[in-house]
C-alpha positions, -999 to 999 in steps of 0.1 A, spaced: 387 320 -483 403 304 -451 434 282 -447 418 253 -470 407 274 -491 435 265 -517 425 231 -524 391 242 -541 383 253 -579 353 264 -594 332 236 -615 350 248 -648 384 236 -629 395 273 -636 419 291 -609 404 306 -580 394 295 -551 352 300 -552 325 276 -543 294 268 -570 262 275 -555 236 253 -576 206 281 -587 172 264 -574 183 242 -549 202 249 -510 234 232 -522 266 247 -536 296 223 -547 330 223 -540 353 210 -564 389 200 -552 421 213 -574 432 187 -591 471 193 -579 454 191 -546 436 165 -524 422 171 -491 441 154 -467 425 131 -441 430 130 -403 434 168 -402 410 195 -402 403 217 -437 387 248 -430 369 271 -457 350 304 -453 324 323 -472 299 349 -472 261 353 -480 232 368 -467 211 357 -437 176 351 -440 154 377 -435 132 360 -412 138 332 -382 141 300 -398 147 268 -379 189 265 -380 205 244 -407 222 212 -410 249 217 -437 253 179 -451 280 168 -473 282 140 -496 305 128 -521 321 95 -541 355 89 -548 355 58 -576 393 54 -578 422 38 -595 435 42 -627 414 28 -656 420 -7 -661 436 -10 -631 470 4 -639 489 24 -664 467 61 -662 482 88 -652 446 102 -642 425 88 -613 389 100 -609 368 113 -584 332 115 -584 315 145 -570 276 135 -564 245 158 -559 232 159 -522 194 143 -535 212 133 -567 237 103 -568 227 88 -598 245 109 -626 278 123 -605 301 141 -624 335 129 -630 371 147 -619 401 135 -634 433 144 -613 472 133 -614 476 98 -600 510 115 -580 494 137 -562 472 109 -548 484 89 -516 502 60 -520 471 36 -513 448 40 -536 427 16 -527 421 34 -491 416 63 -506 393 64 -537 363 35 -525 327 33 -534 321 39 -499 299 73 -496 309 99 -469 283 114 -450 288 144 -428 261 169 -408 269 201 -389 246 216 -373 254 254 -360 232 264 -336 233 303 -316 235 295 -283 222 317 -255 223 319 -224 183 310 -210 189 319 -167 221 324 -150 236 334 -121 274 341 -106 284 344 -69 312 339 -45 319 327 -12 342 354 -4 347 393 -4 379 395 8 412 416 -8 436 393 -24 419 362 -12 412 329 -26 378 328 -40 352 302 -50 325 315 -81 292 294 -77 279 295 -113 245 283 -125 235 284 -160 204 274 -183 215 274 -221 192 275 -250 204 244 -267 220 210 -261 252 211 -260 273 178 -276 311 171 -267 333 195 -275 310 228 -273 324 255 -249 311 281 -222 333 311 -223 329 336 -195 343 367 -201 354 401 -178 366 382 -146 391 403 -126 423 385 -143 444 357 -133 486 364 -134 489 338 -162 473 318 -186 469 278 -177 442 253 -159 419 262 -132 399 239 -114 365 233 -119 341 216 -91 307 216 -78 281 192 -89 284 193 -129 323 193 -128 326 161 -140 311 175 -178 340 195 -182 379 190 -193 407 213 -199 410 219 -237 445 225 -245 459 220 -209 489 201 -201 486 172 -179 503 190 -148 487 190 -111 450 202 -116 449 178 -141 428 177 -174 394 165 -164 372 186 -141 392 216 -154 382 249 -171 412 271 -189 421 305 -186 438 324 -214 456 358 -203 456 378 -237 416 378 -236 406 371 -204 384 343 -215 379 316 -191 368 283 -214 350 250 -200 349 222 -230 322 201 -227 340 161 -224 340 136 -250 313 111 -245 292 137 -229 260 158 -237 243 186 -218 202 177 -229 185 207 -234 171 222 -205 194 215 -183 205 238 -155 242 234 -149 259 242 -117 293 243 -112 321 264 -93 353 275 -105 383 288 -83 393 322 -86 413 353 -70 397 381 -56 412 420 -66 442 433 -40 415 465 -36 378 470 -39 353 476 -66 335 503 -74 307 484 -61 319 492 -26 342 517 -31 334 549 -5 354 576 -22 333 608 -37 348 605 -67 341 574 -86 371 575 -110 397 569 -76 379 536 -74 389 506 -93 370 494 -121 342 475 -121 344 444 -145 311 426 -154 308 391 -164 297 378 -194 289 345 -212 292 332 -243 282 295 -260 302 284 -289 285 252 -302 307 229 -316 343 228 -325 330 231 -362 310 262 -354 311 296 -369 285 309 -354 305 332 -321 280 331 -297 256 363 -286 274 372 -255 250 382 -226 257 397 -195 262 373 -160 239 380 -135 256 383 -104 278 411 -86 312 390 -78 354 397 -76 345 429 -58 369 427 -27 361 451 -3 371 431 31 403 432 42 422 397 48 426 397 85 420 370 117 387 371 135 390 399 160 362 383 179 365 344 175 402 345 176 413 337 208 441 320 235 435 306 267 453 284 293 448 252 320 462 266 348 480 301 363 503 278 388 536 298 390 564 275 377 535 242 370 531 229 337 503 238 317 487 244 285 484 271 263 453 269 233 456 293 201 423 293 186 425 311 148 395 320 127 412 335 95 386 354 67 402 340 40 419 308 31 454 301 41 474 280 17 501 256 26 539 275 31 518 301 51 537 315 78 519 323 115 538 340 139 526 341 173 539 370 195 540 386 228 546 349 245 572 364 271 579 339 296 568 308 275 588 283 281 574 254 259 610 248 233 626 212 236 659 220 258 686 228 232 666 234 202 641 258 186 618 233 182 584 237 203 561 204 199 523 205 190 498 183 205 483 161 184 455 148 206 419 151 194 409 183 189 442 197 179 452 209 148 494 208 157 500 178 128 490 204 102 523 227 109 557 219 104 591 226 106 626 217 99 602 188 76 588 177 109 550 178 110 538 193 151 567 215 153 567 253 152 600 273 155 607 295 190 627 327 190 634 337 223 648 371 218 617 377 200 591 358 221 579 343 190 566 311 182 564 307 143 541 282 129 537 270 93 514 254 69 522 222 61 517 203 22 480 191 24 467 209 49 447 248 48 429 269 71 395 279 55 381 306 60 355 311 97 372 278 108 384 272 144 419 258 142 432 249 176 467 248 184 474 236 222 514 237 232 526 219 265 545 248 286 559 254 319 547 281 339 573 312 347 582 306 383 567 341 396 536 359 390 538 384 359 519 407 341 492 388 320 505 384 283 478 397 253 492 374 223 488 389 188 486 364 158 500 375 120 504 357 85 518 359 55 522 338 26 551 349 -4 531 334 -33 531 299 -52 561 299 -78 553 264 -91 517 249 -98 520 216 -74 495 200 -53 508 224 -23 497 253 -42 457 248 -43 444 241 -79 458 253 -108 460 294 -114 434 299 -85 463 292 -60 467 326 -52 487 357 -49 511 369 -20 489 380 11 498 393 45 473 391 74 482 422 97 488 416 142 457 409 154 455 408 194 437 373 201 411 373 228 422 362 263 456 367 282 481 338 297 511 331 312 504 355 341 515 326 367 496 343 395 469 315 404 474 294 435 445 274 442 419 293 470 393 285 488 365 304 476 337 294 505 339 284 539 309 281 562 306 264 592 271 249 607 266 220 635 234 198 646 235 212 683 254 237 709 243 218 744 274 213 762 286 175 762 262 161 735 272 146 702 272 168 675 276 166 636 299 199 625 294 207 588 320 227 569 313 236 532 339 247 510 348 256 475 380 249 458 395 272 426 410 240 411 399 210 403 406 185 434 416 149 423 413 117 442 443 114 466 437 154 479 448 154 517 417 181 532 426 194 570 403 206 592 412 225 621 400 245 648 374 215 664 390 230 702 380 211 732 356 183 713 360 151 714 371 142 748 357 110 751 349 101 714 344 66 708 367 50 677 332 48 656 328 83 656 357 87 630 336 79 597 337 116 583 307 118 554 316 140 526 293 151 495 302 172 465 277 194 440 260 197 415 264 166 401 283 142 430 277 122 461 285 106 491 306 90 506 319 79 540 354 80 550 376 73 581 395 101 596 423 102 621 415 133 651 447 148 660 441 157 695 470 183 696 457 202 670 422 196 671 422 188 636 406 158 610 430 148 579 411 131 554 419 117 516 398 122 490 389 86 483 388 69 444 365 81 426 362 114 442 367 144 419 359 179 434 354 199 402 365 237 402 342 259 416 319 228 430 312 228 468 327 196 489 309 192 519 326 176 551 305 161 579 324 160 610 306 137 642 321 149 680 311 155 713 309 192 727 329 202 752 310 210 791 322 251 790 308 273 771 340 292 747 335 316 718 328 306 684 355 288 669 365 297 632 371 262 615 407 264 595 409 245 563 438 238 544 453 213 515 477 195 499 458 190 464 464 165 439 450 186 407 455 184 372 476 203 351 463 191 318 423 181 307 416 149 319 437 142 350 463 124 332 496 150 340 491 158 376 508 179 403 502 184 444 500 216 453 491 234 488 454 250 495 461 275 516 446 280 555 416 300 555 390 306 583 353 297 583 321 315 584 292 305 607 288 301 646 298 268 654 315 249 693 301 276 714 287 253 738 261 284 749 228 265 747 219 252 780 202 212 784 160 225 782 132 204 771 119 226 737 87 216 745 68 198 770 29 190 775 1 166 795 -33 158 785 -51 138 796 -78 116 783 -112 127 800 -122 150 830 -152 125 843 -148 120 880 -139 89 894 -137 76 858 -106 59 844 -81 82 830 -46 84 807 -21 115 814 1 118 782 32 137 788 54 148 759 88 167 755 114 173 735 147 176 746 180 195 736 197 171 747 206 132 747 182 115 772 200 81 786 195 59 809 211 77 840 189 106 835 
């Protein structure tokens, strides 16, 4: 039986279509109708029964063999040609067919030859020897990669197929992609050449949920081999049964195992034991979401009305395809849109990810509502955000002018589903479905415009308090922002000093820590207010939070006066962006000092004095040694 099984009669040549097994031997004989020939170029398929062997055996190789000696006798004028139908281990006495030259084709000569055909099938039961499935994710409605390593029981030639059964189905049937280290064995049997392409392809067929990878032409898996491969898939919209909490198991969704099956060759008859895929996979379980911990915002500066710049950081848990939609909300007071438009640029400096959005087909744009205080971002072709992944999106914004309540920013997505398989859409089927990501609130707060820089220390020290002597006042402070070269620093409150101070006495020495120097620079002394003004040379950068030190040489005053508090103030050159390349001056506030300093309370003394001498034998030679240390300056007119 079987679609070619019309072209066959029995030995006899009587009707019916039967095959002649040969008593004694392991051959049978097919003998074609002589109103029929068996065409060439096309496949002629044939079925029939019998009886395994009781036992194992090793597997067969069916071998067929025949002789066609052609042409009508003499060379023209029959109206029979003749075939020759030879035993397979007997070739010397064939048997001889007559059959209607009309029904032969047209060149004889092609057709009926001496040449002797030769054909062996084997059909070998493959099995599956070792196997695993897994998955790289476990999220609802997600995109999904299936790692899948398998061990079969026999070599496999070109053209023999894997099918893998009871996978949580596709929408449709068509190509899906195939990768991993092995991919390169497979191509897509029966797939059109569309996007996802033939080779390194696997296809799924709807009606019986049968995924199929076709071994290549040119190509054979050696027995033994382990193969590994992935293959892109789409998780469930809810969870298995293998994480399902309900009580009652028949409210969860059903749990589909995988399976495997090895069809040999495209000849084959033999179906293939199918065996269960080790491996719990397609489970779900995880809802698709951004990282409520690594999902975060932050911002350069709080200056009321500077510029600055605003950082989304999103770590989504499941892939986000191209035409993905991010909207950005709770941005009141962000003032970032290109005047006019909608249109809010993305940085595209190192680090950030802005050239992988677009709008209005401009790639580094996102789309500003202000009624909403919304900025919309999406997707562009080629680009994804994969899953754990820090993409960074940094935005250039002014500041609102006055302090506000600090903004929380919430981040959500959505994504309407892939209507046509193109590059945009992932591979294949394994694009994915429709999936919304619900408002999660990002880590951090900005736009609160409340920061002016501070000074965060001030204290005040000096080398001596004897009236009239040189001293060295120290003032250590600590700046919020970061304080560029060019920073104008004043230094007030130095009352009655310097009276007489000679022009050398300007060079101020400042340091900075951790991490800075010294340096020396020259100060004017502003007698009226008692003050130093001095300009953060080149090459001077005050980091926030580091401590500048400011060294200060004068001469105390003769009357003793209360402790003076030191006033400090700025006009700062900081930077409004990473690196010091957009700055803006800004004032430093005045702010007091800590510390006793200019009291002028400790009189001239000598802090210690002694004589020795250097024997006590009388009327012998002798050396008095007198030492002391002074408070004060000893010079020659003391």
């Amino acid at each position: 039986e079987g679609p070619g099984a019309e072209h066959f009669v029995t030995l006899q040549g009587s009707l019916g279509n039967y095959i002649q097994w040969v008593e004694g031997s392991s051959m049978a004989i097919l003998v074609v109708d002589r109103t029929k020939y068996v065409p060439a170029g096309t496949d002629t398929i044939i079925r029939f029964n019998m009886t395994n062997p009781w036992v194992p055996i090793p597997p067969s190789i069916l071998t067929i063999k025949s002789t066609c000696v052609g042409g009508p006798p003499g060379g023209q004028g029959s109206a029979l040609g003749s075939c020759y139908i030879c035993d397979v281990n007997n070739c010397e006495n064939p048997k001889r067919y007559d059959f209607p030259v009309q029904y032969m084709e047209q060149d004889c000569g092609r057709l009926c030859t001496n040449e002797q055909a030769f054909l062996a099938i084997p059909d070998v039961n493959v099995t599956l020897t070792s196997g695993s499935i897994g998955e790289s994710s476990t999220v609802n409605n997600a995109q999904n990669t299936l790692f899948l390593t398998l061990t079969p029981s026999y070599m496999l030639p070109q053209g023999s197929r894997i099918i893998i059964s009871d996978l949580y189905p596709l929408e449709r049937s068509g190509p899906v992609c195939v990768g991993g280290r092995d991919a390169h064995l497979f191509r897509c049997s029966g797939c059109p050449a569309t996007p996802g392409g033939v080779e390194n392809s696997a296809y799924y067929e709807l009606s019986s949920g049968e995924l199929t990878l076709t071994v290549r032409n040119g190509t054979v898996v050696p027995l033994g081999t382990t193969l590994e491969f992935t293959v892109g898939w789409v998780n469930p919209p809810t969870i298995s049964r293998t994480n399902c909490i309900e009580r009652n198991v028949l409210l969860c969704p059903p749990l589909l195992l995988p399976t495997i099956r090895f069809i040999f060759s495209p000849t084959s008859f033999v179906l293939g034991e199918t065996r269960p895929l080790p491996g719990n996979v397609l489970g779900g379980g995880t809802t698709e979401a951004f990282s409520a911990i690594t999902s975060r915002v932050y911002e350069h500066n709080t200056l009321p009305g500077k510029s600055n710049i605003v950082t989304f950081e999103l770590v989504p848990n499941i892939k986000l395809l191209p035409g993905t939609t991010i909207t950005l909300s709770g941005l009141v007071g962000f003032d970032a849109a290109t005047p006019g438009t909608d249109q809010v640029p993305l940085s595209t400096t190192v680090g950030s990810d802005g050239a992988c959005f677009r709008y209005a087909s401009t790639h580094a744009l996102g789309k500003w509502d202000p009624a909403a205080n919304t900025l919309t971002l999406t997707i562009a072709p080629g680009c994804s955000l994969n899953p754990s992944n820090v993409t960074r999106v940094a935005v250039n914004v002014k500041n609102p002018p006055t302090a506000q309540t600090p903004r929380t920013i919430t981040a959500a997505a959505s994504f309407e589903k892939c209507t046509a398989c193109v590059p945009a859409c992932g591979c294949g089927l394994a694009a994915g479905p429709a999936y919304t990501l619900a408002a999660q609130a990002l880590v951090g707060t900005v736009l609160s415009a409340a920061g002016t820089p501070s000074w965060t220390l001030l204290e005040a020290s000096e080398s001596t308090a004897v009236p009239g002597q040189s001293n060295l006042v120290t003032l250590r402070v600590r700046a919020s922002a970061v304080l560029l070269p060019g920073t104008s620093v004043t230094v007030a409150g130095l009352n009655n000093t310097l009276s007489d101070m000679p022009v050398e006495h300007r060079n101020l020495t400042i340091t900075t820590s951790p991490g800075g120097g010294s340096w020396v620079v020259v100060a004017p002394f502003e007698r009226a207010g008692a003050a130093f003004t001095l300009t953060l040379p080149t090459g001077v950068y005050v980091g926030a939070g580091a401590t500048l030190s400011i060294t200060m040489p004068v001469v105390n005053g003769v009357a003793q006066q209360p402790s003076q508090s030191l006033q400090v103030s700025a006009v700062a050159k900081i930077e409004i962006v990473p690196g010091g390349l957009v700055t803006e001056t800004v004032s430093v506030g005045v702010q007091g000092s800590t510390g006793s300093v200019l009291t002028f309370s400790d009189p001239p003394r000598l802090l210690r004095k002694s004589i020795t001498e250097m024997t006590r034998v009388g009327g012998a030679y002798n050396i008095l040694t007198v030492r002391m240390t002074p408070n004060f300056e000893i010079d020659g007119s003391t």
